[in-house]
C-alpha positions, 0 to 999 in steps of 0.5 A, spaced: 500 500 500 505 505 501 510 503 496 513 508 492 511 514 497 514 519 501 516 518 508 511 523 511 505 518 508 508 512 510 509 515 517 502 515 517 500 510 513 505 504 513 502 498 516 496 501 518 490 495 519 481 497 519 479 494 524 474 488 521 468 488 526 468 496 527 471 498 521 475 503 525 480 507 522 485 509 528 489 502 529 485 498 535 488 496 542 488 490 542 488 488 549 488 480 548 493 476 551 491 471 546 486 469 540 481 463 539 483 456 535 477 455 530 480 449 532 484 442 535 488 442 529 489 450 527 492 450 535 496 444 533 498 449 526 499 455 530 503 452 534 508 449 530 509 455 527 505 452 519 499 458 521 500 465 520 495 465 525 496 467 532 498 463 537 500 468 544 500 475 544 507 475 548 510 476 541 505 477 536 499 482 538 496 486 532 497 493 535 505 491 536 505 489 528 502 494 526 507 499 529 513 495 528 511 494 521 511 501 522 517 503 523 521 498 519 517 501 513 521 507 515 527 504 516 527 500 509 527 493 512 523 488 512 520 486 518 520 490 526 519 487 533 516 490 538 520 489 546 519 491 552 525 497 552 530 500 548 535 496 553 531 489 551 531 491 545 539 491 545 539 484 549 533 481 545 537 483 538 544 480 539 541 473 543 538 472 536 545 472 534 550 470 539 551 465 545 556 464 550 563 464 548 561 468 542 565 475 541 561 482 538 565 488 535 563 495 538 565 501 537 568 506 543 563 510 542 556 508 546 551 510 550 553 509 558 546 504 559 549 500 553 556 499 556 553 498 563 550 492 560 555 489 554 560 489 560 555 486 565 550 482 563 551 480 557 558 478 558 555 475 565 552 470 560 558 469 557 559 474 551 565 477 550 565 484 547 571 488 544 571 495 543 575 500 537 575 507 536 569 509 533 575 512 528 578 505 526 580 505 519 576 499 515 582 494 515 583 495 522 576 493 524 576 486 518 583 484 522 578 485 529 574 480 526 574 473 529 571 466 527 567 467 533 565 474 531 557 475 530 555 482 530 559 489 529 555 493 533 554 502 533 550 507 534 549 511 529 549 519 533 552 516 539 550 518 546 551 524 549 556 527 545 554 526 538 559 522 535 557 519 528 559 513 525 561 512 519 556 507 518 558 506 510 566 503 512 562 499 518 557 496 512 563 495 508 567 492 513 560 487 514 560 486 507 567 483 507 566 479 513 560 476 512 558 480 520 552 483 521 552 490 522 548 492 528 546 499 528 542 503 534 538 509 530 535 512 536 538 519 536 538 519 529 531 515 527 529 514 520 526 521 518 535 523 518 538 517 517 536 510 515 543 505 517 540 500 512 542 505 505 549 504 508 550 497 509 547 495 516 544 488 517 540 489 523 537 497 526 534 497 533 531 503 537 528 505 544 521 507 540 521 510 547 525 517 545 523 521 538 519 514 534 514 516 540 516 524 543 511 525 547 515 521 554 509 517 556 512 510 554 518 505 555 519 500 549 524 498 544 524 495 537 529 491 532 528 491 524 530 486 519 533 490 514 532 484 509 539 485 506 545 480 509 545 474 506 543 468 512 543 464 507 551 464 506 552 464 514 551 458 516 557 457 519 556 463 524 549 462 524 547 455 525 541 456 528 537 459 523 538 453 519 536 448 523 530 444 522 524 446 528 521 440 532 516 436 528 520 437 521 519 444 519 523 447 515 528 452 518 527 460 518 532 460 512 528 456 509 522 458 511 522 466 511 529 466 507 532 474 507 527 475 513 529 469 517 533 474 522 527 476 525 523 470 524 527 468 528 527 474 533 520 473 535 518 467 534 524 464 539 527 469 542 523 474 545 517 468 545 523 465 550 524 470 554 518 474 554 520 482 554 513 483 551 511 491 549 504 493 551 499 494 546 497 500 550 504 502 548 503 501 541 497 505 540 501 510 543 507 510 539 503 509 533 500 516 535 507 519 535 510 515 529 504 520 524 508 527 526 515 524 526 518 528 520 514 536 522 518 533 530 525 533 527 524 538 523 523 542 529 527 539 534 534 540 528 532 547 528 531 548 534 537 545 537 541 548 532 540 555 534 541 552 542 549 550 539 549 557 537 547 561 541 551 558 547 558 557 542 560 563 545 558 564 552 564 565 557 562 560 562 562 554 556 569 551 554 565 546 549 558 545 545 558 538 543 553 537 537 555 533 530 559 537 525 560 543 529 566 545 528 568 537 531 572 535 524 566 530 522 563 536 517 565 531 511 561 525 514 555 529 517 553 531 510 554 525 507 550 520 513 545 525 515 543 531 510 538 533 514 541 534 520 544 530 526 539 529 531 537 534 537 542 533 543 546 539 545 551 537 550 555 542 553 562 543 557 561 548 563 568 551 565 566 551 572 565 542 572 560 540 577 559 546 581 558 550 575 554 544 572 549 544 579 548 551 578 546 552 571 541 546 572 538 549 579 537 555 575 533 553 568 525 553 570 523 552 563 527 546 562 526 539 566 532 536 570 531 529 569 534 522 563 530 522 558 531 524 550 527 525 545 521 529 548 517 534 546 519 538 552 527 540 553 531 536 557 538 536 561 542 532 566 548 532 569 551 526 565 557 526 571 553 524 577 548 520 574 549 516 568 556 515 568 556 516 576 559 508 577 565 510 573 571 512 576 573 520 575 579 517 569 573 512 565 568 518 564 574 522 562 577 516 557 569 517 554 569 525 554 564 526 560 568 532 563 566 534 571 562 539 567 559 536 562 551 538 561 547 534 556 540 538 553 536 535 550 532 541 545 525 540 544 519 542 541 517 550 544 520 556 541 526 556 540 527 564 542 524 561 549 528 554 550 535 560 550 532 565 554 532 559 559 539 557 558 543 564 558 539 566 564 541 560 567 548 560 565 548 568 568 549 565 575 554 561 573 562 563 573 567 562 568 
């Protein structure tokens, strides 16, 4: 129905249903923990994965298809299931592609929560994760590239000081290795960069940031961009080539190039159960229709906070991508459009001066969180990176002082006004 049209109907319309009995227009909650068998035998089918029928809502609910369908229209994939969080979606999808004793490439360059799990969790389960420089020349990346190596890993604007990725050299380096590539786009979302175009195999997202922007749910999304070739991977990948109980056939065989996310949902995420409400869903399908008119206004916004605050005497340093950090060439050729809403700024005071700017804003919210209609800014020191040493976040760039924003929607002129009154009470 939405081929060949432009991002800003598929984002209303891509994977949209009519309600049968009702006929309503707006896609249903359907708040059901499981369907009707006509049947002995049609359970029997579903069960056994030879129905395309449901069998349990845990991992296929009509509301979640819809938005996960949704957003992999957006994206340029083939499929997108739906989890509990951006965090479960980050677990869900390298359990899909690895087990203990397996090894996943990253770069340096992560969102501190990811690392936290990478380092924790994940390697608890016998994961063991190798991170480069997100500056790594291509070769250097394919010599890193073991026989155990299942996925490379990256976000495509890293969180929070806005590095960008060269996601075209990583696809290359996918490509030459036969790895997936793995790609977080929540901070860029598809509207501003589709990671799919530049090589990467899989796309996830904490659909809990801009996909729904209006911060009144926690969800997660995993897309199969359709494009690796599992079929050739059998080595690295034998699971998805092996024949289910009861002589079906495997999900290459089944489901071909969107084997991945077959298997996703109807292994992984049924076995492990982080299930997204279809309440959520609705919800996140509200946002979803308004996604392109919101970054537009979020770029804009955010571009004139890194400018106007450039130059204050109590800033040593505005973080936003491509301004003036040497990443002008790569910015422009991955993301045209702009990169994304976080500003993050360094204070030369540290963190006394950090306390004093954030104790002062009235119009913009203290807290953690991104990608909300409302602005927001924390102190990323002594909360999100607060377990590390003093040496760790100054080895990932996070100074005493640094502050990160992230601009929302109201007028731009309001949002700095509540900055620089702000920094008025701050020293040098």
């Amino acid at each position: 129905m939405t081929a060949g049209l432009g991002f800003a109907t598929r984002q209303i319309h891509a994977g949209a249903i009519v309600d049968a009995e009702a006929g309503a227009r707006v896609t249903p909650i359907y708040q059901s923990a499981g369907y009707v068998f006509d049947s002995f035998d049609d359970g029997v089918e579903r069960f056994a994965g030879r129905s395309r029928r449901r069998a349990y809502s845990r991992n296929d609910n009509p509301t979640n298809v819809v938005a996960g369908s949704r957003i992999a229209d957006l994206e340029g994939g083939v499929d997108g299931v739906l989890v509990a969080s951006g965090q479960a979606a980050i677990a869900m999808a390298l359990a899909a592609l690895a087990q203990a004793g397996d090894h996943i490439l990253t770069t340096d360059r992560l969102y501190e929560g990811t690392r936290e799990m990478l380092r924790g969790a994940l390697r608890r389960q016998g994961l063991e994760f190798e991170a480069l420089p997100i500056e790594t020349d291509e070769d250097a990346w394919v010599a890193a590239v073991r026989p155990q190596t299942r996925a490379i890993y990256a976000e495509s604007i890293a969180n929070p000081l806005g590095e960008v990725a060269d996601l075209a050299l990583l696809g290359r380096v996918s490509a030459r290795t036969g790895v997936p590539l793995v790609v977080d786009n929540t901070v860029a979302t598809p509207y501003l960069c589709r990671p799919f175009e530049h090589g990467a195999a899989i796309v996830i997202h904490s659909t809990s940031k801009w996909l729904s922007g209006h911060g009144s749910v926690i969800g997660g999304a995993i897309v199969d961009g359709g494009t690796f070739d599992w079929g050739a991977a059998a080595a690295r990948f034998p699971h998805l080539h092996e024949r289910r109980p009861g002589g079906v056939a495997s999900f290459v065989e089944r489901c071909g190039p969107a084997a991945y996310a077959a298997y996703l949902r109807a292994v992984v995420v049924l076995e492990h159960g982080p299930s997204f409400p279809p309440t959520s869903a609705f919800l996140l399908l509200h946002g979803i229709e308004t996604l392109s008119l919101r970054m537009e206004r979020h770029v804009a916004n955010a571009l004139a906070v890194a400018d106007a605050l450039r130059a204050h005497p109590a800033i040593s340093r505005v973080h936003y991508p491509g301004a003036g950090d040497g990443q002008e060439a790569i910015v422009a050729r991955l993301l045209p459009d702009g990169a994304g809403s976080i500003v993050s700024i360094d204070l030369a005071g540290g963190r006394d001066a950090a306390r004093t700017f954030l104790d002062r804003l009235r119009l913009i919210s203290q807290m953690t969180h991104i990608g909300d209609v409302r602005t927001l800014a924390i102190h990323t020191g002594s909360t999100i990176h607060g377990k590390l040493d003093e040496q760790e976040r100054l080895d990932l760039g996070i100074t005493p002082g640094l502050v990160r924003i992230s601009v929302g929607l109201e007028q731009a002129d309001d949002i700095v006004a509540d900055l620089l009154r702000a920094l008025d009470g701050v020293s040098p």
